[in-house]
DSSP file (Angstrom, degrees, kcal/mol; ACC not computed):
  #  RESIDUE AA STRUCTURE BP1 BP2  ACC     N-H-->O    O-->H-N    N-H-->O    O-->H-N    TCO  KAPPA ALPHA  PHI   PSI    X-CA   Y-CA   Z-CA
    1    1 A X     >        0   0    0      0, 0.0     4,-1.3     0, 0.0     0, 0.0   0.000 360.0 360.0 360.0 -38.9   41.3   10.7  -24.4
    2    2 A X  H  >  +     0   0    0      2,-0.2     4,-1.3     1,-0.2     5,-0.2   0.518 360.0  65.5 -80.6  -4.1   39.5    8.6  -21.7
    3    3 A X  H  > S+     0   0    0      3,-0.1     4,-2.3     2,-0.1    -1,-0.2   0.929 114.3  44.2 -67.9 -53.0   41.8    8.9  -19.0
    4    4 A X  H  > S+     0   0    0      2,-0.2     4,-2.1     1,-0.2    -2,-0.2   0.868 112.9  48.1 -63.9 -30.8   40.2   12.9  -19.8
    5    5 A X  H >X S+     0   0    0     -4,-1.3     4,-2.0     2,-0.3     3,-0.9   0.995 110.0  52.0 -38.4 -81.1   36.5   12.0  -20.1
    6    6 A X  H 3X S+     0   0    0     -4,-1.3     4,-1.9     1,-0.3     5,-0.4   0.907 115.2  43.1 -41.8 -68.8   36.5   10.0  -17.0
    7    7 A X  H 3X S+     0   0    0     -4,-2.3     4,-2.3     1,-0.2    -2,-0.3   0.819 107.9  52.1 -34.4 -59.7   38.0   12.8  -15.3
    8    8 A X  H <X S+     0   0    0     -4,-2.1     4,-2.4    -3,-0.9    -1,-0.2   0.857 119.3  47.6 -60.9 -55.6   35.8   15.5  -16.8
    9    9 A X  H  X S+     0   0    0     -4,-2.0     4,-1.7     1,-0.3    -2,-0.2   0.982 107.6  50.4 -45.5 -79.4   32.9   13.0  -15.5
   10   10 A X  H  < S+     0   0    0     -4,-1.9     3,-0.4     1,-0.2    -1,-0.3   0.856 112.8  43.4 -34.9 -49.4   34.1   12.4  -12.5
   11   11 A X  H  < S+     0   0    0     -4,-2.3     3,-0.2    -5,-0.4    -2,-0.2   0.860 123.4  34.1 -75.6 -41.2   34.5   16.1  -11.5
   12   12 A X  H >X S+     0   0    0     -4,-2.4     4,-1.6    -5,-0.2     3,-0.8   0.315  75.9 131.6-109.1  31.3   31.3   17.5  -12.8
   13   13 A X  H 3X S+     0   0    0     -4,-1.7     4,-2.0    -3,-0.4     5,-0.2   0.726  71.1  55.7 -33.9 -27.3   28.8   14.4  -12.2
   14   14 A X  H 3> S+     0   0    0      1,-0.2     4,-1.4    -3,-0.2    -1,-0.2   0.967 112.3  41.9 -72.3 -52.1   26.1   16.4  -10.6
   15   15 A X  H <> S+     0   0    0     -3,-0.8     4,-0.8     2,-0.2    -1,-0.2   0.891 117.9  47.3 -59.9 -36.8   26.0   18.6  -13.4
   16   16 A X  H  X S+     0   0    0     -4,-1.6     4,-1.5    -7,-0.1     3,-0.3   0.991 117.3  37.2 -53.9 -75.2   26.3   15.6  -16.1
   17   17 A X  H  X S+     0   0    0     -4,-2.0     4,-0.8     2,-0.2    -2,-0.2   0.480 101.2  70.8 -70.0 -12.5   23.8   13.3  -14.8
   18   18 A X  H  X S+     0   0    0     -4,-1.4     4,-2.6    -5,-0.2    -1,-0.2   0.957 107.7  38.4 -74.5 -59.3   21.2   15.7  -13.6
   19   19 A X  H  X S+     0   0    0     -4,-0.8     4,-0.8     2,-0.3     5,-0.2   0.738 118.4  49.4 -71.2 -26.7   20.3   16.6  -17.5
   20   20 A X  H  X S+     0   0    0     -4,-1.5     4,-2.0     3,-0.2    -1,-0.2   0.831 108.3  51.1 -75.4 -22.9   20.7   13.0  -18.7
   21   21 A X  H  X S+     0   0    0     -4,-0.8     4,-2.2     2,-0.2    -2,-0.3   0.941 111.4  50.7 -75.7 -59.3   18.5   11.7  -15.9
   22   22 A X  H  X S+     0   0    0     -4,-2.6     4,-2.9     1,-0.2    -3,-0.1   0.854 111.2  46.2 -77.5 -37.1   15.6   14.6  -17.0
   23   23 A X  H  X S+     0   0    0     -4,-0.8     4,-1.7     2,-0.2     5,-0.2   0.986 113.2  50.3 -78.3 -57.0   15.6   13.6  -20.7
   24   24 A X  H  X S+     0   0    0     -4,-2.0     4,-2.0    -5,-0.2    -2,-0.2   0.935 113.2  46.2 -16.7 -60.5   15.4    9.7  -19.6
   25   25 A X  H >X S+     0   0    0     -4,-2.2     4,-2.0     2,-0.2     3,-0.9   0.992 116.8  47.5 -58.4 -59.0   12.5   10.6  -17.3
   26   26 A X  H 3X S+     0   0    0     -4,-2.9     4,-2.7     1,-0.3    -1,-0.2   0.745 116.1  39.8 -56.5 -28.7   11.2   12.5  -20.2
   27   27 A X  H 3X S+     0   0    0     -4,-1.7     4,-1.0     2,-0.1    -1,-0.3   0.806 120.1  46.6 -60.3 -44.4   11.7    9.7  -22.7
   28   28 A X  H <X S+     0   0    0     -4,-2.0     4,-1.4    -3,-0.9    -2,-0.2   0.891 111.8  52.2 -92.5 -42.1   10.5    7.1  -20.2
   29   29 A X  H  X S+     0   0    0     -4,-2.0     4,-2.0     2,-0.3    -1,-0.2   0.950 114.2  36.9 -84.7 -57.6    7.5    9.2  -19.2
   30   30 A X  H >X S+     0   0    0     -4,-2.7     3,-3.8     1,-0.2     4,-1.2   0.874 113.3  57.7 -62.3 -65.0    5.8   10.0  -23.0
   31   31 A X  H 3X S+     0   0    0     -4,-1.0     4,-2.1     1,-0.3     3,-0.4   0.710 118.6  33.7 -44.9 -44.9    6.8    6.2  -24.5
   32   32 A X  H 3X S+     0   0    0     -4,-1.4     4,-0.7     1,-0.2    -1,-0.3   0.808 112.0  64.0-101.0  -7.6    4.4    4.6  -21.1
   33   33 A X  H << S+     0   0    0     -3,-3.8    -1,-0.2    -4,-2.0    -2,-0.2   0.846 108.5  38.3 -68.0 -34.3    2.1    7.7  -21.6
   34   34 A X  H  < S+     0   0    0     -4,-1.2    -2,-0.2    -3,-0.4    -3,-0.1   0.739 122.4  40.5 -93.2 -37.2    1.2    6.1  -25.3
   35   35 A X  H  < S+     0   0    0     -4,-2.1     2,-0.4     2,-0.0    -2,-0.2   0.741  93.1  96.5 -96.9   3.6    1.1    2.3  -24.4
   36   36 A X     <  -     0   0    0     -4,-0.7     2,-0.7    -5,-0.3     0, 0.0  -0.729  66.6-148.4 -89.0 130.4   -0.7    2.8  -21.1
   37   37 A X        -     0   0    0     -2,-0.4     3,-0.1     1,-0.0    -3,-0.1  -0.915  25.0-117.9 -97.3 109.2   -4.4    2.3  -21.4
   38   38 A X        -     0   0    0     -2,-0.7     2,-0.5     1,-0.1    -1,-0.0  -0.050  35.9-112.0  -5.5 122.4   -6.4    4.8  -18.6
   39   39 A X        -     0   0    0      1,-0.1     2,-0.6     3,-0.0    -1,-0.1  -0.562  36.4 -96.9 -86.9 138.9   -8.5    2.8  -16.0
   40   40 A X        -     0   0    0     -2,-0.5     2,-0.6     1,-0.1    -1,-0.1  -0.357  38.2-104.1 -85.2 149.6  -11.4    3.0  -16.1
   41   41 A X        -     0   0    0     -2,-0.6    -1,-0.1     1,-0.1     2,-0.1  -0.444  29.7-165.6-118.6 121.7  -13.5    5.3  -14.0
   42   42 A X        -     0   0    0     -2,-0.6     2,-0.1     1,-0.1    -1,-0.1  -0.307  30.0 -92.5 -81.8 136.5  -15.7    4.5  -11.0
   43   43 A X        -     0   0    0      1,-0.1    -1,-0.1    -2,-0.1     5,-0.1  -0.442  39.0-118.7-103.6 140.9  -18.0    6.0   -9.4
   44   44 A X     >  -     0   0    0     -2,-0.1     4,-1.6     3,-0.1    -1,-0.1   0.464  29.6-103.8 -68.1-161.7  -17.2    7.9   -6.6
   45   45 A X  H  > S+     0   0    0      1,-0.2     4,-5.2     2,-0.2     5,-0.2   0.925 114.6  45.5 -71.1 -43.7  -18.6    6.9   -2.7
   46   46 A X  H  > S+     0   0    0      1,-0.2     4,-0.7     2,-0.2    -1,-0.2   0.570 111.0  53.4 -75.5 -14.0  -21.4    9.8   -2.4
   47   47 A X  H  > S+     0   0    0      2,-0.1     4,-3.0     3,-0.1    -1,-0.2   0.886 108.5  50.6 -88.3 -50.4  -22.5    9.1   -5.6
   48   48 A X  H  X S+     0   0    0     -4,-1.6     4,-2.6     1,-0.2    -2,-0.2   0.891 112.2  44.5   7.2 -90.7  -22.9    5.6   -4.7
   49   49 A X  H  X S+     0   0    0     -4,-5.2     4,-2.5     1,-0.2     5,-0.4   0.972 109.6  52.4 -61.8 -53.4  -24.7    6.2   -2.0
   50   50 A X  H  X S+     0   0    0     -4,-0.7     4,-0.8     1,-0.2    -2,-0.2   0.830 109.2  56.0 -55.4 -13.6  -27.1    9.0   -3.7
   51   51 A X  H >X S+     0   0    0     -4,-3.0     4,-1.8     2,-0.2     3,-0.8   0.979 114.8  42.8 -77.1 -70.9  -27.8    6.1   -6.4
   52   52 A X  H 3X S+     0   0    0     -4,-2.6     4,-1.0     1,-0.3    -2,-0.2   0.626 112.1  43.5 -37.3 -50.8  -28.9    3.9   -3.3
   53   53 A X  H 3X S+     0   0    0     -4,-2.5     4,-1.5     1,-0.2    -1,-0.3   0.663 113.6  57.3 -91.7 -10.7  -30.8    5.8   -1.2
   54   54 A X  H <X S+     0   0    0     -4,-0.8     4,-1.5    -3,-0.8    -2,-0.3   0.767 109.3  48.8 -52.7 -37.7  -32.6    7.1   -4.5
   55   55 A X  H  X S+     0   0    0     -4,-1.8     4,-4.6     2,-0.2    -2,-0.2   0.858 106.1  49.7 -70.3 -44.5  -33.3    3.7   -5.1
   56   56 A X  H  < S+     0   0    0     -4,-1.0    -2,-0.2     2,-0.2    -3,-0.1   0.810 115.0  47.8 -86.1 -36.7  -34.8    2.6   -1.7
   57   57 A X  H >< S+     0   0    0     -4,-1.5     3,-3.6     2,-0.1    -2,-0.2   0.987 104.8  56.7 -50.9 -59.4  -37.2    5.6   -1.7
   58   58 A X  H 3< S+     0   0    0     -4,-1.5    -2,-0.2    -5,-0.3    -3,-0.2   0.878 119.6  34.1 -54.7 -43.1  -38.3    5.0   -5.4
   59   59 A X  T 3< S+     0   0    0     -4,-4.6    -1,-0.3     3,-0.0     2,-0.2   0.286 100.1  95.7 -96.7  47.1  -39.5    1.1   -4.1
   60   60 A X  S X  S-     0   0    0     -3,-3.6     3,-0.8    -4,-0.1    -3,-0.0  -0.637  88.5-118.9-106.5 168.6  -40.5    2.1   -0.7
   61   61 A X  G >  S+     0   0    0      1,-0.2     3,-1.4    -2,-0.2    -4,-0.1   0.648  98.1  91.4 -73.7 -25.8  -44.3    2.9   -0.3
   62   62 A X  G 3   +     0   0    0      1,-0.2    -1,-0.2    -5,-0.1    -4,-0.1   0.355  57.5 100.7 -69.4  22.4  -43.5    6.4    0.6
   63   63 A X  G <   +     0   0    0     -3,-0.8     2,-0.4    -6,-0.1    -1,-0.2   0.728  57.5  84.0 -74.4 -21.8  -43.8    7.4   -3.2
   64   64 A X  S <  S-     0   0    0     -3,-1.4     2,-0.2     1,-0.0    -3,-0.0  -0.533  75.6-142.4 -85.5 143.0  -47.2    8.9   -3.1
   65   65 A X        -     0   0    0     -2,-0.4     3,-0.1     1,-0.0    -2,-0.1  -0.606  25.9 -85.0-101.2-175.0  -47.1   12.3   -2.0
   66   66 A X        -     0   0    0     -2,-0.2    -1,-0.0     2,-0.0     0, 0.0  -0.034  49.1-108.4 -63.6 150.7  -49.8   14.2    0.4
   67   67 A X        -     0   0    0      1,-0.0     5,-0.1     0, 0.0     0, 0.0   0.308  21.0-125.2 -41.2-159.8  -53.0   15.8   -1.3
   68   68 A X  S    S+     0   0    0      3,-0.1    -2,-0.0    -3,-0.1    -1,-0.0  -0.245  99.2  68.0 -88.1  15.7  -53.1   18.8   -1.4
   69   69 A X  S    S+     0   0    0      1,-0.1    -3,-0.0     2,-0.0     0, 0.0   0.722  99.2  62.3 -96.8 -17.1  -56.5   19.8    0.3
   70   70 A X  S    S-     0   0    0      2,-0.0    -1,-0.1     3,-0.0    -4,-0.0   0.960  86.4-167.3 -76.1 -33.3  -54.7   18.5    3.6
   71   71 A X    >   +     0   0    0      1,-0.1     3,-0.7     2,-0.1    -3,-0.1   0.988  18.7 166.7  46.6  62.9  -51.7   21.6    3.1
   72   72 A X  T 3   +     0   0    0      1,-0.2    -1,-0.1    -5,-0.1     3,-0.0   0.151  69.3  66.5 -69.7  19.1  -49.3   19.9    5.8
   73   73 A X  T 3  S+     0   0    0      1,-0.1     2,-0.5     2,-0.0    -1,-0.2   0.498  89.0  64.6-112.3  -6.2  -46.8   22.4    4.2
   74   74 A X  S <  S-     0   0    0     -3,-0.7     2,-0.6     0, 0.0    -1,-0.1  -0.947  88.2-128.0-137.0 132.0  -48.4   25.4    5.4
   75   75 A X        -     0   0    0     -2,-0.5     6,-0.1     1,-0.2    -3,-0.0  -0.651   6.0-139.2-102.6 150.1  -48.5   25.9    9.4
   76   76 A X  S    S+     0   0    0     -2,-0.6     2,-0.2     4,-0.1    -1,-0.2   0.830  85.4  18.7 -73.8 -25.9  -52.0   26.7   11.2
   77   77 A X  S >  S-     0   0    0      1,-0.2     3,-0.7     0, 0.0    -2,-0.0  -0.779  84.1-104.2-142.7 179.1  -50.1   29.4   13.7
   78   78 A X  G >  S+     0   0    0      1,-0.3     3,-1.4    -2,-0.2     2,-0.3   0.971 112.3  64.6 -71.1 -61.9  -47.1   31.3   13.9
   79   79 A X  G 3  S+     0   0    0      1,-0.3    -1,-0.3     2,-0.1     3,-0.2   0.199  88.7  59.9 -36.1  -5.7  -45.9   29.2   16.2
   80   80 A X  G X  S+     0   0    0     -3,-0.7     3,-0.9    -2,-0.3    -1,-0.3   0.207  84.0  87.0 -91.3  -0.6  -45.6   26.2   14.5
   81   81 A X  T <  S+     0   0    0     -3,-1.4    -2,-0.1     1,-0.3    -1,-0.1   0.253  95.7  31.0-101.1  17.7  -43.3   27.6   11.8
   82   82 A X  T 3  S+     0   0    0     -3,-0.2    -1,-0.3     2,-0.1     2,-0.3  -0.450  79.5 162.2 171.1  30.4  -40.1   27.1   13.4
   83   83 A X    <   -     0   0    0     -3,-0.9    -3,-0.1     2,-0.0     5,-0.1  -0.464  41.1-125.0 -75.0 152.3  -40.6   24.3   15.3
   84   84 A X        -     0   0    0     -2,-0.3     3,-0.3     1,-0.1     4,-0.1  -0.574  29.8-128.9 -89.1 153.1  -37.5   22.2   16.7
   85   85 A X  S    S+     0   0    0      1,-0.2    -1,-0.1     2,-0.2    -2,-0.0   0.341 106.8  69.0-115.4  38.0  -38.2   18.7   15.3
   86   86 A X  S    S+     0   0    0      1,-0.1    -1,-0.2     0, 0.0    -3,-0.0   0.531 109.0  47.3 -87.2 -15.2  -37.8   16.7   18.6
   87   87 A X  S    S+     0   0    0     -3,-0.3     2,-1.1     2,-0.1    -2,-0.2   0.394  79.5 113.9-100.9   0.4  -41.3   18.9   19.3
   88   88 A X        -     0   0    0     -4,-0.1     2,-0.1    -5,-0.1    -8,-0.0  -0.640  61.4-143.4 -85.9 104.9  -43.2   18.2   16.1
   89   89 A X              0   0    0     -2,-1.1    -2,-0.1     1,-0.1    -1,-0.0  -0.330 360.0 360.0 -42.0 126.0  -46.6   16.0   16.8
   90   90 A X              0   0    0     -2,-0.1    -1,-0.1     0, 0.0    -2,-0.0   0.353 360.0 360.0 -95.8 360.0  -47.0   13.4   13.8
């Protein structure tokens, strides 16, 4: 009866071992899926950074904003309203 096994094995291995090999993996995969604890998760680079430069505005001096009676938001000519800002006068 094993001289026939081994044979049977032997001839169709690909076929044998392809479906025990996928039920292993499957076995092997839920069982570390159920003891494996998840790391936990960190915050990404850009957020990082937006945390940072949020930060360094909020103690920088630049927190008070403009009046409003000055309206630096609103341009005195047409021409100002599109300005490139290597040409904008401070």
């Amino acid at each position: 009866m094993w001289p026939i096994m081994m044979t049977f094995l032997r001839t169709y291995a690909p076929y044998v071992t392809l479906p025990a090999a996928a039920v292993i993996g499957f076995i092997g995969y839920n069982i570390e899926k159920q003891f494996r604890t998840t790391p936990p998760s960190r915050p990404s680079v850009e957020e990082k950074r937006n945390e940072r430069l949020l930060k360094e505005i909020m103690e920088s001096e630049q927190m008070t904003p403009a009046p409003l009676s000055e309206k630096t938001f609103v341009p005195k000519t047409i021409f100002e309203k599109n300005v490139s800002p290597t040409l904008v006068k401070d």
